[in-house]
Structures are given as C-alpha cells and as structure tokens.
C-alpha positions in Angstrom: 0.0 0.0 0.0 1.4 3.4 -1.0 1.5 6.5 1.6 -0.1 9.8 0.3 3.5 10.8 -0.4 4.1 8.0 -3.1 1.6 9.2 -4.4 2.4 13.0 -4.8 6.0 13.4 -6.0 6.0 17.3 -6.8 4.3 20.0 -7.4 4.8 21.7 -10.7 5.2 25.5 -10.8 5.5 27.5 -13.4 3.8 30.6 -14.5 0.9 28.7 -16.0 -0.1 26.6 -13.3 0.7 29.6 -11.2 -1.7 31.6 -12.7 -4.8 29.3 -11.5 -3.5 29.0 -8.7 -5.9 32.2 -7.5 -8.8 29.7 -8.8 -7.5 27.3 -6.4 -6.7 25.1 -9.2 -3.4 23.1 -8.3 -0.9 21.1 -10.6 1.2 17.8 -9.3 3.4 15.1 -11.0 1.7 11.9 -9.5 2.3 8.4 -9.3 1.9 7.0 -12.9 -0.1 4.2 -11.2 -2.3 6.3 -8.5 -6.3 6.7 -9.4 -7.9 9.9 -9.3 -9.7 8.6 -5.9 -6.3 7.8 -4.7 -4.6 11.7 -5.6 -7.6 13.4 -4.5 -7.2 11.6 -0.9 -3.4 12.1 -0.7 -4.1 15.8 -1.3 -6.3 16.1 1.0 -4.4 14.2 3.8 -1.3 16.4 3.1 -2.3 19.6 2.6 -5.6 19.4 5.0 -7.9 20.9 2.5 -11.5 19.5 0.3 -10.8 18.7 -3.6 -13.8 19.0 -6.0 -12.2 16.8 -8.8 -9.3 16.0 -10.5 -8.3 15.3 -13.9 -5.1 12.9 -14.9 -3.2 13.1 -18.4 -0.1 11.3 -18.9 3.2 13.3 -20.5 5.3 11.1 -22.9 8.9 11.8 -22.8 10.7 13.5 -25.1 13.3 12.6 -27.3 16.9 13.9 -25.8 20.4 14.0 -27.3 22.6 12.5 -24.7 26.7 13.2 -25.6 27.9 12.7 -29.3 24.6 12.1 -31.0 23.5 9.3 -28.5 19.6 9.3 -28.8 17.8 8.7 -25.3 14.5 10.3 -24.0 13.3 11.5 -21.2 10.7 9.4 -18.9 7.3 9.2 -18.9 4.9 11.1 -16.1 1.5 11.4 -14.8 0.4 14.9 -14.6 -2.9 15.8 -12.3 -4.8 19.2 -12.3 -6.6 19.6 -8.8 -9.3 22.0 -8.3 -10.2 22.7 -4.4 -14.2 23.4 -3.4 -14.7 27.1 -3.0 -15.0 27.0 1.2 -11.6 24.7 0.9 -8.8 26.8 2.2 -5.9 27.7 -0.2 -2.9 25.5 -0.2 0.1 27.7 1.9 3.1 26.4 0.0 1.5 27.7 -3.2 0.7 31.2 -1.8 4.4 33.0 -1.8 4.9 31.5 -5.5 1.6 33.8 -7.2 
C-alpha cells in the first residue's frame, strides 16, 4: 500500500499553473499508477484541504540527445490538475509562489 506521499511526487510550478492558482486550481506530478480517488485523498491528507475533482493526463517523454549524437528520451509522467471546493482553504506552500 502506497503513503499519500508516493503518491504525490512534486508540485509543478511554473507561470501557468501559477496563474490558476488564485482559482484554487493546483498542478502535481503523480504516481503514474495512482487513481484519481487515490490523488484526490493524498491531497487532501497532506495539505488538509476538500478537492472537488481531479483530472489525470499522462506526458510522454521527449526525445533527448545524450553526448555525441547518442539518442535517449526523457521518462514518462503522470500529470494531475486539482481543483479545491470554493470554502476549501488555499494550499500555503502555493501562496508566496503567485
């Protein structure tokens, strides 16, 4: 059984997700295995807050050039937009980032 912290790996900032952030609407890399059920309760045990829902999409790796010419890619990852309920606090670690 994984712990809601195998389950969330990292958050992902940049000035996209940043800007709906003030929508509390939250990006994460996940777990390639975890469930939706499964992200929306690890948010919500680590950061103490409700979710309303979340959507998943998978990111394929891209293709990298590694030294002379040696082709390699990058790894796949899960991706997982989380939008809070409206009397859900905010999530603090997000807040100095906006």
């Amino acid at each position: 059984m994984s712990t809601a912290y195998d389950i969330i790996i990292r958050p992902i900032i940049t000035e996209r997700s940043m800007g709906s952030a003030a929508d509390k609407k939250y990006v994460f890399e996940v777990a390639p295995d975890a469930g939706k059920i499964q992200i929306k309760q690890a948010v919500e045990e680590i950061f103490g807050v409700k979710v309303a829902d979340v959507n998943t999409l998978r990111m394929h790796g891209k293709r990298k050039r590694v030294g002379a010419g040696r082709p390699g890619m990058t790894k796949d990852w899960k991706k997982a937009y989380v939008r809070l309920t409206d009397d859900s606090k905010t999530i603090e670690f997000f807040e100095g980032m906006v």
